[in-house]
C-alpha positions in Angstrom: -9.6 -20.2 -53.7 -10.3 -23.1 -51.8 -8.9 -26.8 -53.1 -11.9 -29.9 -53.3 -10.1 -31.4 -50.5 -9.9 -28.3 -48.4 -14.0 -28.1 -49.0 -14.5 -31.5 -48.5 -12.1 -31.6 -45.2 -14.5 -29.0 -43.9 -17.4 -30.9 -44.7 -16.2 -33.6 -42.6 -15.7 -31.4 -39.9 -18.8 -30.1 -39.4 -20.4 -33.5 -39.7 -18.2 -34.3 -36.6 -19.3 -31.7 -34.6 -21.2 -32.3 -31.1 -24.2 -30.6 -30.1 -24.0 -27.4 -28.9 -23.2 -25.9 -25.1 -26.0 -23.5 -25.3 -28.2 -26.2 -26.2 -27.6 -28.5 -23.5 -26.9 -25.2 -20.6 -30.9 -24.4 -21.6 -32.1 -27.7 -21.8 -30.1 -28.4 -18.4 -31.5 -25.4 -16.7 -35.3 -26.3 -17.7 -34.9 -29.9 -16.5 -33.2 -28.3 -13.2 -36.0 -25.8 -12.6 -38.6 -28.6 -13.1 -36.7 -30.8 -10.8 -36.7 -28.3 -8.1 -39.8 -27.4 -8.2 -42.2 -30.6 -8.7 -39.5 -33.4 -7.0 -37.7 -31.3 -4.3 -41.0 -29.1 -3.5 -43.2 -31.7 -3.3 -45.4 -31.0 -0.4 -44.6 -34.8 0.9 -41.1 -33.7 1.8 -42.5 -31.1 4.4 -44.1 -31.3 7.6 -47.7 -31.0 7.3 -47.9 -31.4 3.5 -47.3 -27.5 3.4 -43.3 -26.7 1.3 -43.6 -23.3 4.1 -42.5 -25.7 6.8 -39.9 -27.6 7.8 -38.5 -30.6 5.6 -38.5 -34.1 6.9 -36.2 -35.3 4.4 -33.3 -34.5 1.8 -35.2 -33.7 -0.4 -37.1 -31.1 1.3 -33.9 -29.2 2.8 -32.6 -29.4 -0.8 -35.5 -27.4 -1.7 -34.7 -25.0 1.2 -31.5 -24.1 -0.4 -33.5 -21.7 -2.5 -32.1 -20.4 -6.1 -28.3 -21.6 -5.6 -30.2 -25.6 -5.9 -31.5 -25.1 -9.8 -28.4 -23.1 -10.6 -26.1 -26.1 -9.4 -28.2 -28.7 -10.7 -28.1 -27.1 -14.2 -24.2 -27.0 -13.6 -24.3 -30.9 -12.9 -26.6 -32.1 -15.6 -24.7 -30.0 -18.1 -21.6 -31.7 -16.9 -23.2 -34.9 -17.8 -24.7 -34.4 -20.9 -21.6 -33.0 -22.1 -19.3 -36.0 -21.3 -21.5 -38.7 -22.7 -21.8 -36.4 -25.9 -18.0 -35.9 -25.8 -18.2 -39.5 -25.1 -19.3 -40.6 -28.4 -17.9 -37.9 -30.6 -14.3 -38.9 -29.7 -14.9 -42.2 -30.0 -16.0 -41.3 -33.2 -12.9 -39.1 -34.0 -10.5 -42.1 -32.8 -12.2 -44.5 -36.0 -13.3 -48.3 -35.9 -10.1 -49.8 -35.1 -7.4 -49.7 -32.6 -5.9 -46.2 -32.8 -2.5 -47.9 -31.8 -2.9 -50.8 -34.1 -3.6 -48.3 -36.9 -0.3 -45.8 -36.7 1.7 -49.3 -36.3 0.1 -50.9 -39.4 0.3 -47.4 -41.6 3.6 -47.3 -40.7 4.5 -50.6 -41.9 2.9 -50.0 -44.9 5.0 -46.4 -45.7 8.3 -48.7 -45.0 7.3 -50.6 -47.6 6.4 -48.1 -49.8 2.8 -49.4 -50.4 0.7 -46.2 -50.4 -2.3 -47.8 -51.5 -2.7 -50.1 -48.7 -1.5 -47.3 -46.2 -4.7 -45.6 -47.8 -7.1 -48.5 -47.6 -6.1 -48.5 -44.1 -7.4 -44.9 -43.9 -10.3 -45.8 -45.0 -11.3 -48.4 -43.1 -10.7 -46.9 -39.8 -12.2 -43.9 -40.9 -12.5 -40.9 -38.4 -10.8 -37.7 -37.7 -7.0 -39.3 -37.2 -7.6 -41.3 -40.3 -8.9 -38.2 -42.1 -6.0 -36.3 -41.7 -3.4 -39.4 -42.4 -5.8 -39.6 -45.5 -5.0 -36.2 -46.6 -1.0 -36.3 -46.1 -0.7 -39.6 -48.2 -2.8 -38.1 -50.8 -0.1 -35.0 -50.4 2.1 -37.5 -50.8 1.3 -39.1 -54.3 0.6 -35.3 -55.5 4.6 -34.4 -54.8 5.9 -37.4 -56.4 4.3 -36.2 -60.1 5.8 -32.9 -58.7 9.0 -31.1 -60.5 9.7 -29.7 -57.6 12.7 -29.1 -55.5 12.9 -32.2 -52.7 12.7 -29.9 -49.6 9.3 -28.0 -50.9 7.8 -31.2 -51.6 8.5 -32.3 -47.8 7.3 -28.9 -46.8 3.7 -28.9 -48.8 3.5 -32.2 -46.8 4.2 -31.1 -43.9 1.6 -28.0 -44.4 -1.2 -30.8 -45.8 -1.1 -32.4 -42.5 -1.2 -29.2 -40.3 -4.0 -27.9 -42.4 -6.0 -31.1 -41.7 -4.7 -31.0 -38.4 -6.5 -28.0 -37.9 -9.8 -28.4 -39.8 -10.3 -31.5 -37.0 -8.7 -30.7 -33.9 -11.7 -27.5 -33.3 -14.6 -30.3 -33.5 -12.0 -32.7 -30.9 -11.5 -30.3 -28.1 -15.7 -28.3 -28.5 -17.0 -28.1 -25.4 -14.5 -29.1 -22.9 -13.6 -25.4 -22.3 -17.2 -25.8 -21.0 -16.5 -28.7 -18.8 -13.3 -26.9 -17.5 -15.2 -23.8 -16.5 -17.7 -26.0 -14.5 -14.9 -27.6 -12.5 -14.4 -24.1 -10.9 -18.0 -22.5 -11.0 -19.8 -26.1 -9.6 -17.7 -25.4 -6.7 -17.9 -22.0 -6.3 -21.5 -21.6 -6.4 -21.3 -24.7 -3.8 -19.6 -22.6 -1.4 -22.0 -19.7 -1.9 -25.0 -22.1 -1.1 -23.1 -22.9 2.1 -22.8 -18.7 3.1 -26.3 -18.5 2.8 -26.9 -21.1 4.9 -25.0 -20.1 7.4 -26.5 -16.9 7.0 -29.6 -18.4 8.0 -28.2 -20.5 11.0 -26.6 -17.4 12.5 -30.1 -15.7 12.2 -31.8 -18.5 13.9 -29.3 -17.7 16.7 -29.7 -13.9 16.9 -33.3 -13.9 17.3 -34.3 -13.0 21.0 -35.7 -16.1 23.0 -34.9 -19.0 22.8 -32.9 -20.5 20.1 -35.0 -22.2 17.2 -32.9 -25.4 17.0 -35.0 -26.5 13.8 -34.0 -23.4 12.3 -30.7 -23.5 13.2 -30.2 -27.2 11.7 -32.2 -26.9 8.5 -29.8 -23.6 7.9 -26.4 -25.9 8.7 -28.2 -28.7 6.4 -29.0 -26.4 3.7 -25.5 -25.4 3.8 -24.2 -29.0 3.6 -26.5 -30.0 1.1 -24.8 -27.3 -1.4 -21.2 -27.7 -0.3 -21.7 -31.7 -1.2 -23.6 -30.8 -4.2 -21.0 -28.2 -5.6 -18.1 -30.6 -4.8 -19.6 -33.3 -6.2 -20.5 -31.3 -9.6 -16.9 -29.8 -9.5 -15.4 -33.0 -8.9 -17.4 -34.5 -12.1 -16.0 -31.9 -14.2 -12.6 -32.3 -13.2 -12.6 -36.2 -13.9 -14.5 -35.4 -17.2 -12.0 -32.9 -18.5 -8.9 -34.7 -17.9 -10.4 -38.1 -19.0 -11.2 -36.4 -22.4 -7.8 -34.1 -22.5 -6.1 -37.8 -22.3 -8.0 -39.0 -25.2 -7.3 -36.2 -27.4 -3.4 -35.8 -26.5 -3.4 -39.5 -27.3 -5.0 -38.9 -30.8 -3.1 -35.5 -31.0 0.2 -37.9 -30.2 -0.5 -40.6 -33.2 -1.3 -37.4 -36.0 2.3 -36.1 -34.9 3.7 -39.6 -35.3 2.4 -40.3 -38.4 2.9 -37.1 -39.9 6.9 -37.4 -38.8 6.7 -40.8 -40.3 5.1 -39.6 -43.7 7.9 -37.2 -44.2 10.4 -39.2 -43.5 9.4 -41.7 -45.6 9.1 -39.6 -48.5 13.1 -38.0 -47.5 14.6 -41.2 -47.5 13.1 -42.9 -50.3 13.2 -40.0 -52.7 15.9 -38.1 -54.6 13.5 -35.7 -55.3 
């Protein structure tokens, strides 16, 4: 049966949580679609006012691309969405304060054996790092009314803090499996733009006649357009997911130092 704590860490949890991928993927693809369709196919971008002929700007040979455009945009724009919502939810998770300025200050506060102020501190910084220092000092006070052998007492500590550990770390790291899996598909489907474009060039050049050099260069623009589009998007997601890895092995870094520095407290300043 579940503690009050455990219920409430949960709670917290979920309040933490960003919005979902599947959200932002349909909401991405809609605004993509639209895009497409009423900013790249706007007959101004074509000669004669007429999307059938040839583009006279970026735009227009965007639209040429055909289906691989919308997919990429959707890629890009989820990208985007998701790193400003990862943005704010770590920063969130971090707490008010200076994450670094809070371990050093906790830790002060555990040499000197003032619990209290260690979990006023919590408070105050609040987040997912002070929520799960929160719940090991807490531990901590419960095993000192204890009768219990010195090395369990260290142990349910050390479990307190894992637990907490990983009722927050799920709601750290949501979607950047998402971001990660862009880094690879922006490209890809970059590169597959491309082969179809060269497709088209190489058809312009194996018709009979002469050679239909507007053809031929809208197909090797077409294919540019995509490979810059799908390098761009993959690039995005590469910076993105590495920014935000950083950010959550620093955070990761500070819960395994204050959890060392928790149970060592207790070890040397108890007999049992």
């Amino acid at each position: 049966m579940e503690t009050k704590k455990q219920t409430a860490a949960k709670r917290d949890g979920k309040k933490s949580r960003g919005i979902s991928a599947g959200i932002v993927i349909i909401f991405s693809f809609i605004l993509a679609v639209c895009f497409f369709l009423f900013v790249l196919g706007d007959s101004k971008n074509f000669e004669g006012n007429n999307s059938d002929n040839h583009p006279i700007n970026l735009l227009g040979t965007m639209f040429k691309g055909g289906f691989v455009v919308p997919i990429i945009l959707t890629l890009l724009l989820t990208v985007i969405i998701l790193s400003v919502e990862r943005f704010f939810a770590l920063s969130k998770a971090k707490g008010r304060g200076n994450l670094i300025n809070f371990v050093y200050n906790v830790k002060a506060d555990l040499k000197k054996g003032n619990i209290e102020s260690a979990e006023s501190r919590c408070a105050n910084q609040q987040g997912s790092v002070a929520a799960i220092v929160d719940a090991g000092l807490k531990k901590y006070k419960e095993m000192e009314a204890q009768s219990l052998p010195k090395e369990t007492k260290i142990d349910e500590i050390k479990a307190e803090i894992e637990e907490a550990t990983a009722l927050q770390l799920p709601s750290m790291q949501q979607n950047l499996p998402i971001i990660a899996t862009i880094s690879t598909l922006g490209t890809l489907m970059g590169l597959f733009g491309t082969v179809l474009g060269m497709i088209r060039s190489f058809q312009a050049l194996g018709t009979g006649g002469a050679v239909d050099s507007a053809a031929l260069s809208v197909g090797i623009s077409e294919a540019l357009v995509n490979t810059a589009c799908g390098i761009l998007t993959g690039a995005l997601a590469i910076i993105s997911y590495a920014y935000f890895s950083g950010k959550i092995d620093n955070m990761t870094y500070a819960i395994d130092e204050m959890g060392f520095a928790i149970t060592q407290t207790y070890a040397e300043t108890h007999n049992s």
